[in-house]
PASEKE-688326 format. One line per field, with one value per residue (C-alpha): residue number from 1; residue in three letters; chain; x, y, z. Coordinates in Angstrom, 2 decimals. Example, Ala and Ser with C-alpha at 12.3 -4.5 7.8 and 13.67 -1.06 7.14 Angstrom:
PASEKE-688326
i = 1 / 2;
aa = Ala / Ser;
ch = A / A;
X = 12.30 / 13.67;
Y = -4.50 / -1.06;
Z = 7.80 / 7.14;
END
This chain:
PASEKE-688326
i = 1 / 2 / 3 / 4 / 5 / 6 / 7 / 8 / 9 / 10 / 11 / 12 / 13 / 14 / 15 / 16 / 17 / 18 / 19 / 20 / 21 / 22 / 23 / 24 / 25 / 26 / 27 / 28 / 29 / 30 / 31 / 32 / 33 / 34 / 35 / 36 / 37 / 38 / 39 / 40 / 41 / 42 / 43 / 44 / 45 / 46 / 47 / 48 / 49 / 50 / 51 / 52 / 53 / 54 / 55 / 56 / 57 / 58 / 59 / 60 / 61 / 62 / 63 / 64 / 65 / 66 / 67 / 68 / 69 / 70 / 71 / 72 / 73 / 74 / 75 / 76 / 77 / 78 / 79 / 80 / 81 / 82 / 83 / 84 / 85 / 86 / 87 / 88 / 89 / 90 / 91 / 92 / 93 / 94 / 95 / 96 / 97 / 98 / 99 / 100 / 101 / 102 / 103 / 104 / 105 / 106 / 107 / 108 / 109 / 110 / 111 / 112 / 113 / 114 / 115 / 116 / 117 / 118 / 119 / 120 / 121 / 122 / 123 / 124 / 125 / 126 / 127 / 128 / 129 / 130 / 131 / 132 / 133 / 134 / 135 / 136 / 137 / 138 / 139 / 140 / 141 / 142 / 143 / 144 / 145 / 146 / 147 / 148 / 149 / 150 / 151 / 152 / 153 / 154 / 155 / 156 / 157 / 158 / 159 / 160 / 161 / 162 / 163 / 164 / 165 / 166 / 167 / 168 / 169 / 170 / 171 / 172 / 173 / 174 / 175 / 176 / 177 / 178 / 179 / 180 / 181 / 182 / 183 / 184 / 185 / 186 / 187 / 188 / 189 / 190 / 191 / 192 / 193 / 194 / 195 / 196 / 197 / 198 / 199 / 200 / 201 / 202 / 203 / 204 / 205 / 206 / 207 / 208 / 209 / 210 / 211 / 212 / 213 / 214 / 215 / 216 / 217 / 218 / 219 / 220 / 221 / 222 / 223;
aa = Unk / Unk / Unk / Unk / Unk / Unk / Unk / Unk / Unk / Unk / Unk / Unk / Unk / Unk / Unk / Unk / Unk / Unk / Unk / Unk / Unk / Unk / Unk / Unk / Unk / Unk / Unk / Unk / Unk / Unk / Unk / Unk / Unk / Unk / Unk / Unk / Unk / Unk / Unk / Unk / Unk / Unk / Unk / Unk / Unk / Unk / Unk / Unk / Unk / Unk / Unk / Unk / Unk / Unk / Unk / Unk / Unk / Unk / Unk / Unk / Unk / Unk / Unk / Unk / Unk / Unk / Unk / Unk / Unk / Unk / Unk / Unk / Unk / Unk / Unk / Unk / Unk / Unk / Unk / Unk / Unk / Unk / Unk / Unk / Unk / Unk / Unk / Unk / Unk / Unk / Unk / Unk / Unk / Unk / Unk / Unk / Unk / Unk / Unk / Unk / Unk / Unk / Unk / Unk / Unk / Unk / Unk / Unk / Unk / Unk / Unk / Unk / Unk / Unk / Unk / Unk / Unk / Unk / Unk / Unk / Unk / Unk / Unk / Unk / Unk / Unk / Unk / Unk / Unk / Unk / Unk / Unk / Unk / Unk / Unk / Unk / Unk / Unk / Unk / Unk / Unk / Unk / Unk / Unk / Unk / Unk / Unk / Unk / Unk / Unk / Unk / Unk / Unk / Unk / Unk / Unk / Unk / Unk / Unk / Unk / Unk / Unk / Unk / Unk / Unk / Unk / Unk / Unk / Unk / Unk / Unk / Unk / Unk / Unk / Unk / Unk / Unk / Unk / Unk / Unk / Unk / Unk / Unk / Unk / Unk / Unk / Unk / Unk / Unk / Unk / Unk / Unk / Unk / Unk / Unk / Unk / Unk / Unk / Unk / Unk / Unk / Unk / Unk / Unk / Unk / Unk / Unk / Unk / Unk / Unk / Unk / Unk / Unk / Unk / Unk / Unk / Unk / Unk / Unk / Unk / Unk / Unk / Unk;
ch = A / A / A / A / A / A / A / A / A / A / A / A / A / A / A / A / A / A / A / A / A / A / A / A / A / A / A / A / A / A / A / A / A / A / A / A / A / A / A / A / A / A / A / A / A / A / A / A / A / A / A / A / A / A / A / A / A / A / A / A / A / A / A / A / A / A / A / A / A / A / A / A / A / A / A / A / A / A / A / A / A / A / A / A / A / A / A / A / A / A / A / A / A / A / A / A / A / A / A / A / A / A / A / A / A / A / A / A / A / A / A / A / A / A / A / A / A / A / A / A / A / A / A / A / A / A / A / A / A / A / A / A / A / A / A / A / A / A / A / A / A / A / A / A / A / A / A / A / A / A / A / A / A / A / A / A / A / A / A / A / A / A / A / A / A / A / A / A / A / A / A / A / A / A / A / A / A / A / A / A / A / A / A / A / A / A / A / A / A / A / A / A / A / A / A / A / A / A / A / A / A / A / A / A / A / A / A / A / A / A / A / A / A / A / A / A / A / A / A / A / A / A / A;
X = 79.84 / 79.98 / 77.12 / 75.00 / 75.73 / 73.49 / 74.54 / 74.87 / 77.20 / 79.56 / 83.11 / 83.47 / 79.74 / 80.50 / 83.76 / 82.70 / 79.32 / 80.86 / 85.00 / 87.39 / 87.46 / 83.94 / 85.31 / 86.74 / 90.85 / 89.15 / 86.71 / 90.18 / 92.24 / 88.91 / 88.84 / 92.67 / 92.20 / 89.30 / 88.38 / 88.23 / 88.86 / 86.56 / 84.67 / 86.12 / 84.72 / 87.03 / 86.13 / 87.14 / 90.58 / 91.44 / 90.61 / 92.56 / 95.87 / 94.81 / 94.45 / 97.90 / 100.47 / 98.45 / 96.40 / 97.22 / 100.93 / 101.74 / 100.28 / 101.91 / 105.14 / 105.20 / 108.16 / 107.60 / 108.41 / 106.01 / 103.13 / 103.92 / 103.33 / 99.33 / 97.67 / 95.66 / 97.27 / 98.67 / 101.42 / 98.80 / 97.63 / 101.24 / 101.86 / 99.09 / 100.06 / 103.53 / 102.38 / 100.47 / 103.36 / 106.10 / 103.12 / 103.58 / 107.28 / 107.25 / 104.75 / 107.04 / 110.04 / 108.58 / 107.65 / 110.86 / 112.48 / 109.92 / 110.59 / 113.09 / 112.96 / 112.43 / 108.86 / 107.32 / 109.71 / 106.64 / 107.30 / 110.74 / 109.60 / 106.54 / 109.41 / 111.79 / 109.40 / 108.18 / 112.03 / 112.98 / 111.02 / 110.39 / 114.15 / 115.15 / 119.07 / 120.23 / 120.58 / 122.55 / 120.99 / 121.88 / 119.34 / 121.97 / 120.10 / 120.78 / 121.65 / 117.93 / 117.53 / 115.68 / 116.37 / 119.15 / 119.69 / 118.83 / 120.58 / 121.27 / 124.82 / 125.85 / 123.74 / 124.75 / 123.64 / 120.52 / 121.98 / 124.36 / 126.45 / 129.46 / 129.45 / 132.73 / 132.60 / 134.65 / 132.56 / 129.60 / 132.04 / 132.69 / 129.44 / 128.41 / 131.38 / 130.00 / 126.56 / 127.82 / 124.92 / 125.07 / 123.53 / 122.96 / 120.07 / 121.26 / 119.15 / 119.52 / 116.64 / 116.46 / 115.49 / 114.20 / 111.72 / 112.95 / 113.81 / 116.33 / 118.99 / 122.40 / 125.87 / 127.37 / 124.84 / 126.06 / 129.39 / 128.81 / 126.82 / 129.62 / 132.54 / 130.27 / 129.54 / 133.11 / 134.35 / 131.57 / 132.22 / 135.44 / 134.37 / 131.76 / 128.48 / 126.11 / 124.41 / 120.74 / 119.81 / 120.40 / 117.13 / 116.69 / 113.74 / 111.74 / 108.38 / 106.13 / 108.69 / 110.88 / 113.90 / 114.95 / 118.72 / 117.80 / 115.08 / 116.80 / 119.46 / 122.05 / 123.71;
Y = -46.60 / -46.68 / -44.20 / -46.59 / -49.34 / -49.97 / -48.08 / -51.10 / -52.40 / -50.10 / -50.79 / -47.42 / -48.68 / -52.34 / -51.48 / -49.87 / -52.09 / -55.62 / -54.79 / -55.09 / -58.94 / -58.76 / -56.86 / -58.78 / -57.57 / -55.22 / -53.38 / -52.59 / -51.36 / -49.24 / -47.58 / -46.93 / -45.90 / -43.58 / -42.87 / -44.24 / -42.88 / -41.06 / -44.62 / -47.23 / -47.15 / -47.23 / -50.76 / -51.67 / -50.02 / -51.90 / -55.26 / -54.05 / -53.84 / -56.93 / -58.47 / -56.79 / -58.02 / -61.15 / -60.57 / -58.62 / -59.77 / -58.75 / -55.37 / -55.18 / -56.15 / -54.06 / -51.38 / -47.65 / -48.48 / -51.12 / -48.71 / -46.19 / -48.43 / -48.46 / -46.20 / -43.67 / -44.67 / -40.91 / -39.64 / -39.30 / -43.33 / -44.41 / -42.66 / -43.99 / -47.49 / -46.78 / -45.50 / -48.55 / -50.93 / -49.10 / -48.96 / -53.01 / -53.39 / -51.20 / -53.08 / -56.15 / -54.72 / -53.83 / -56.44 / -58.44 / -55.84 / -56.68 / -60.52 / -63.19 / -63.27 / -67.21 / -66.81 / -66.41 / -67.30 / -65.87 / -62.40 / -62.91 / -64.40 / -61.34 / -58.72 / -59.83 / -60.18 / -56.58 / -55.29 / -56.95 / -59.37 / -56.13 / -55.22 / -54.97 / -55.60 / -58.28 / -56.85 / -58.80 / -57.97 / -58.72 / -58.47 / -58.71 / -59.63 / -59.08 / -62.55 / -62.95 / -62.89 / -59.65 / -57.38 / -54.97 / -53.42 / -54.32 / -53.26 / -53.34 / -54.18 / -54.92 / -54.29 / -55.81 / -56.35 / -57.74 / -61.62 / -61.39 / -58.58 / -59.20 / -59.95 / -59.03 / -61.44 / -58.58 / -55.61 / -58.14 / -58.89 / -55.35 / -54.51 / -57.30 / -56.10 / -52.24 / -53.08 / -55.88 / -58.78 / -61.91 / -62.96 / -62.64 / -63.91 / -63.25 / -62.62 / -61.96 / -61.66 / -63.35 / -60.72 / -63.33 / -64.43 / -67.95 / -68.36 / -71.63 / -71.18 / -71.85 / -73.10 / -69.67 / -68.99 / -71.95 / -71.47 / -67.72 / -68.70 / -70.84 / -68.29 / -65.78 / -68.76 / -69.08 / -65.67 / -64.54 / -67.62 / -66.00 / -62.96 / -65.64 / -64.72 / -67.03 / -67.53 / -68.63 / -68.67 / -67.48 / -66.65 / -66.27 / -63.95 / -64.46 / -63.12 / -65.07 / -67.27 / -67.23 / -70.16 / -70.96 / -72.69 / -73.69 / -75.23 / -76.84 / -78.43 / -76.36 / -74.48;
Z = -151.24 / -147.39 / -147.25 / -149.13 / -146.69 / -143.47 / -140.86 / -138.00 / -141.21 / -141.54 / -140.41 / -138.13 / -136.49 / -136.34 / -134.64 / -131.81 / -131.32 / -131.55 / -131.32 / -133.66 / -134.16 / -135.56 / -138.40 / -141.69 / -143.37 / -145.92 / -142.96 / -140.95 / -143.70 / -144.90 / -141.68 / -141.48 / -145.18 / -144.45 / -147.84 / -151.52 / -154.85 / -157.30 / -158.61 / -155.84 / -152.57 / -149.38 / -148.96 / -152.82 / -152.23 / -149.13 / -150.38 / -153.51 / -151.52 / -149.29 / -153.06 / -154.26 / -151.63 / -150.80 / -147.30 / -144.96 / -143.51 / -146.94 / -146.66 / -143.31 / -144.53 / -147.28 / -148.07 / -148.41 / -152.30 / -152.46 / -150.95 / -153.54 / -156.69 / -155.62 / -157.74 / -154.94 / -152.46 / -151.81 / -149.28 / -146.62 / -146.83 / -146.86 / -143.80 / -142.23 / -143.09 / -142.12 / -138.55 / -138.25 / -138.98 / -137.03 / -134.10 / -134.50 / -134.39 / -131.00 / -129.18 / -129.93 / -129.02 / -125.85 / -125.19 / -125.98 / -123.87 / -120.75 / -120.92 / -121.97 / -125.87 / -125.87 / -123.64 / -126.93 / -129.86 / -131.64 / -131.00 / -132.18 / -135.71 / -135.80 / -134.79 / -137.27 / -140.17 / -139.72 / -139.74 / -142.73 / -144.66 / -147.21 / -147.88 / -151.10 / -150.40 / -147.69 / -144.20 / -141.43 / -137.78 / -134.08 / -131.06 / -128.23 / -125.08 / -121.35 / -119.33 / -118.82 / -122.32 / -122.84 / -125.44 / -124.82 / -128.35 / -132.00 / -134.73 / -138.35 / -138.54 / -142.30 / -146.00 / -148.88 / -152.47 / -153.74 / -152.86 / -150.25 / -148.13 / -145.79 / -142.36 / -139.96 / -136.76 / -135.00 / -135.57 / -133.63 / -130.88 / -130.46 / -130.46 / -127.49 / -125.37 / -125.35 / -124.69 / -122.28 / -123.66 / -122.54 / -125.82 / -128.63 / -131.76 / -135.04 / -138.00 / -141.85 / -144.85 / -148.13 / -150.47 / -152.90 / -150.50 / -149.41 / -146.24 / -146.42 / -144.95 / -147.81 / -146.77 / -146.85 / -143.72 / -141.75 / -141.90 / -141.18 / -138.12 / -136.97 / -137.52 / -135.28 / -132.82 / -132.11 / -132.25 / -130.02 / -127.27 / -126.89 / -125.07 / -123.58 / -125.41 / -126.75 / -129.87 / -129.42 / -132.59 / -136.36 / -138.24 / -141.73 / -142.79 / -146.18 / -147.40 / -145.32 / -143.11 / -140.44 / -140.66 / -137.08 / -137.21 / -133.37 / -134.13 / -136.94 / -135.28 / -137.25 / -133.94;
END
């Protein structure tokens, strides 16, 4: 148990006498956890759900659903771990709303992946961007079924014109996990390429979201 663990050891102690990079996964979900369960120390049951959704951009990526399949992992730890994420997402989005979104395509990939590599059901987004390519607005424009939902090039045209972007990335999830991108994405990328060039608003890019990967069509060659 964490009492029976040196003092200079423990996470909470090591923390705040070397900083928070001295401190392995299971240490920093301990001390968001706080405590264990009757029999499993706080440090078992973090590197249980490190062990569980496979390190921790699993855990971090995990669904409200997904959370609640733990065993002692009550309403008050999901919170906590929900805070933590949403926490995440926020900083990013600032910061994609303080600079141009292609300064760090990074933050793009990390934003995206916390939105909706967990989904259950396919959801199509847009971040529409200023002409300096900062982010103006993201949103969740179309859910679908478990493999695929419908996308309406005018409802994303409308939605460019009101919030007068200059841009626009577009991004979709893979429920299954895999991020390649299928025919059915292409030509949807290209129907939204040209409706959109019509009211004189780029595409950047179309990313496909899976468990643990981003799929960039820029990057690709596929725009």
């Amino acid at each position: 148990m964490i009492k029976d663990i040196p003092p200079d050891a423990r996470p909470r102690e090591k923390l705040l006498a070397q900083g928070p990079a001295a401190l392995a996964d299971a240490e920093l979900v301990a001390l968001l956890l706080r405590t264990g369960l009757k029999g499993v120390s706080v440090l078992q049951l973090a590197q249980s759900l490190l062990d569980e959704f496979g390190g921790l951009a699993g855990l971090l990526h995990a669904g409200p659903a997904d959370l609640k399949r733990i065993k002692g992992l009550g309403p008050a730890k999901r919170a906590e771990v929900a805070a933590v994420v949403e926490l995440a997402r926020r900083s990013l989005q600032q910061r994609l709303v303080e600079r141009p979104a292609f300064d760090a395509p990074g933050r793009v990939r990390d934003y995206l992946q916390l939105h909706l590599s967990s989904r259950e059901h396919e959801v199509f987004a847009v971040l529409f961007l200023d002409a300096q390519h900062r982010l103006l607005q993201f949103d969740e424009m179309f859910r679908g079924t478990l493999t695929q939902t419908s996308v309406y090039p005018r409802e994303v045209v409308r939605r460019a014109l009101a919030l007068n972007a200059a841009a626009v990335i577009l991004a979709h999830n893979h429920p299954s996990g895999v991020a390649e991108p299928s025919r059915a994405d292409e030509f949807l990328t290209q129907s939204l390429k040209s409706a959109l060039q019509l009211v004189d608003v780029r595409v950047l890019d179309h990313m496909v979201v899976g468990r643990t990967q981003v799929v960039s069509f820029a990057e690709r060659g596929l725009l």
